[in-house]
N, C-alpha and C positions, 0 to 999 in steps of 0.2 A: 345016109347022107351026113359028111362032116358039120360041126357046128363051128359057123366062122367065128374066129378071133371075137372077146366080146373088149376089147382094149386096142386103141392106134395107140402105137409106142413111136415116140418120135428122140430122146436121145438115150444114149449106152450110158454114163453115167451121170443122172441126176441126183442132185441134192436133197428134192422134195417135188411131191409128184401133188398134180391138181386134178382131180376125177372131175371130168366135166357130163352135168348128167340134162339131155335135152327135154324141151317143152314138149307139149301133147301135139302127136302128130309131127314131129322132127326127129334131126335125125344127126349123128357125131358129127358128122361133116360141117353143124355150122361152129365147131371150134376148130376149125380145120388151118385157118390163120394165127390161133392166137399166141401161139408159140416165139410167132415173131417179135409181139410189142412185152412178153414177160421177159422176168428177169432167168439168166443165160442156166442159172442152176434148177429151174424149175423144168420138168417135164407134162406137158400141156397130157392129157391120156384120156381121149373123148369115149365115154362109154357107149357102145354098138347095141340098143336096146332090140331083141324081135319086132320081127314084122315091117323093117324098113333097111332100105339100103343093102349096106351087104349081105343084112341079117333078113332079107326081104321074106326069104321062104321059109322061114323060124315062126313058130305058132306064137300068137299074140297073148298077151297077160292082160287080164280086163281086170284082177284085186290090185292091193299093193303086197298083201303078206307074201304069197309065193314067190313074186317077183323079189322082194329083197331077201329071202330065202334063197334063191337061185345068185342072185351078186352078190350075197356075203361070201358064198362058195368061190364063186368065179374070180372074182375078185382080187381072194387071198393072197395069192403069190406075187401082186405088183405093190404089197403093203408090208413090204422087207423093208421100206425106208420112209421116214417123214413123210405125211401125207394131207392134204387137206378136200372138202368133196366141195364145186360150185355145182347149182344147180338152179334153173331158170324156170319158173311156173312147176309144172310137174316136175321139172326135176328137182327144184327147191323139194318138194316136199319126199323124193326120194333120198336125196340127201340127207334131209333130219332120219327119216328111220332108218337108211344104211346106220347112223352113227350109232340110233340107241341097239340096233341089230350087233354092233361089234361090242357096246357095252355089258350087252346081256353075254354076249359067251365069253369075257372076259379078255377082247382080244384089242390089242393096238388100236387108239382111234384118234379121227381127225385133229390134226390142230389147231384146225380154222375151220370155220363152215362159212361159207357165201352164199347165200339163199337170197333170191331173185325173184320178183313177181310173183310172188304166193302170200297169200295170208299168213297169219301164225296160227299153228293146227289147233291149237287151242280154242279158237271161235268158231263159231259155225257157220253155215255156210253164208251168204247173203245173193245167191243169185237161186235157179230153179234150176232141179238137172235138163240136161239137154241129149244125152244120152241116148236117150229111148226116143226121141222122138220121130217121126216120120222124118223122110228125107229131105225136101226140101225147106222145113221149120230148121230143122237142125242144120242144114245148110246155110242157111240163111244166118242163123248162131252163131257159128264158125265165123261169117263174113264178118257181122259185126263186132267180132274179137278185135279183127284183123290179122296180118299177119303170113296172111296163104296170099301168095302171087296172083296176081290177076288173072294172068296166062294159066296158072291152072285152073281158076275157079271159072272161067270162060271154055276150059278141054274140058266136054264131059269125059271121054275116055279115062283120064287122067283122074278126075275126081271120083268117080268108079272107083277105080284103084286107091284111092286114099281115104274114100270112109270108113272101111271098115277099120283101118288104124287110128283111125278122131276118135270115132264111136270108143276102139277099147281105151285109148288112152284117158278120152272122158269119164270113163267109169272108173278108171282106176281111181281118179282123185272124185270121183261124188259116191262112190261106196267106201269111203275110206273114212274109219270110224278110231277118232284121237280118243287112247288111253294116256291117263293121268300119268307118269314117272316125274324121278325128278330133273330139276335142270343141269345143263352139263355144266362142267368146269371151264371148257374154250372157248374161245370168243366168237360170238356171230355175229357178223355182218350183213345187214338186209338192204337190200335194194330195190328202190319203186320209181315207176315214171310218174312222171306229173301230172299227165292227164290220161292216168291209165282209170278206165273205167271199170275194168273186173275185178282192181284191187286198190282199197283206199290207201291212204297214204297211215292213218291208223291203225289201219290192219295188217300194214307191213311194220310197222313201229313196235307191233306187241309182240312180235319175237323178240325183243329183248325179256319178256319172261324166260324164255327156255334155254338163259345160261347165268351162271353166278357170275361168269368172268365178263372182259367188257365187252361190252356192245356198241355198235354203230350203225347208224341210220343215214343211205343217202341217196337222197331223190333226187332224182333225172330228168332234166328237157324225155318229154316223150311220152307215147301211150305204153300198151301193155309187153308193146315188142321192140320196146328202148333196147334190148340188147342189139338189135343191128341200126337203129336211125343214133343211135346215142351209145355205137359201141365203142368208138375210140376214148371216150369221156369214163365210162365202165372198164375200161382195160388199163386206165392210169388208173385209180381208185385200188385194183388188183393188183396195179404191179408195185406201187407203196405200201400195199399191206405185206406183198410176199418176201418184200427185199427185207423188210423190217423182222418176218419170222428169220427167215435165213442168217441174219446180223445176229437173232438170237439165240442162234446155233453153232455159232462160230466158238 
């Protein structure tokens, strides 16, 4: 069986491309708009992670090392130009090791990092895994994240279908064990909601440890899924960061 596209390509010649890397349990489709409120030389390129969507029959990753093993490869050949990676709870934290992954082979790396709803990997954890748990505890977990449609947490069929992709993507970030390196040269940008309960607003502040260059911190009306109740507010915040690297390439 083919392996679908692991990249939506949406313009022929961009400037500088944004790897947009989804939460536990999503899926590329929710940058599927964002193209329209960045700036005209950026190319939005939502990464298609296994087990969901197109990629639905593609065997799932429950670490993180294999998995950025697997998209540093894949990846490669849309990293011919300027690049920067966003990424939203699990994908923030896919993001930071895609970048030390391209530092360690000594290959092109991001300009920017955007990291979203995640701690900084440096602390540990402050919740309890949820992973292993029987179904309905873990169920139950999930809700109070938020985030998952009513409509589907009301279909059991549906929700069938979607644990065993929670379950791995939960494991990926609660077995996921921070080595010490140092911090990068480019600038990160973190973003927290305001009444996000899975991640303090502290804990989103202390990624500015993991770069020399500058950092910015900005929190958002919203809980842990301000990316869609507070996404137009997060796509100006993006698109003045992006116009300003592109100004700096000119």
């Amino acid at each position: 069986m083919p392996v679908a596209p692991w990249v939506t390509r949406t313009k022929s010649q961009p400037r500088l491309r944004m790897f947009c890397f989804p939460y536990a349990g999503g899926g590329a489709s929710i940058y599927r708009l964002w193209s329209r409120f960045l700036p005209l030389e950026v190319e939005v390129c939502p990464v298609h992670l296994p087990g969901r969507e197109r990629k639905v029959n593609e065997p799932l990753f429950t670490h993180i090392t294999p998995l950025i093993e697997m998209l540093t490869q894949v990846l490669d050949p849309y990293m011919d130009i300027p690049f920067t990676f966003f990424g939203h709870s699990m994908g923030a934290l896919i993001s930071f090791e895609m970048a030390r992954s391209l530092r360690k082979n000594g290959s092109r790396g991001p300009m920017h990092l955007f990291l979203s709803a995640h701690r900084a990997p440096q602390l540990p954890r402050s919740h309890a895994p949820i992973s292993h748990l029987p179904e309905s505890e873990f169920v139950q977990n999930v809700i109070n994240l938020g985030g998952t449609p009513l409509a589907v947490i009301q279909n059991a069929e549906l929700m069938q279908l979607l644990l065993p992709l929670l379950r791995a993507d939960f494991e990926i970030t609660e077995t996921y064990a921070y080595l010490d390196e140092p911090p990068f040269d480019c600038p990160i940008t973190a973003f927290g909601g305001e009444l996000d309960t899975a991640v303090s607003v502290q804990e989103v502040a202390a990624w500015r440890m993991q770069t020399q260059g500058p950092f910015a911190l900005n929190i958002l009306a919203g809980d842990h899924f301000f990316i869609h109740s507070n996404q137009n507010l997060l796509l100006r915040h993006l698109s003045q960061d992006l116009t300003t690297l592109l100004s700096q390439r000119t």
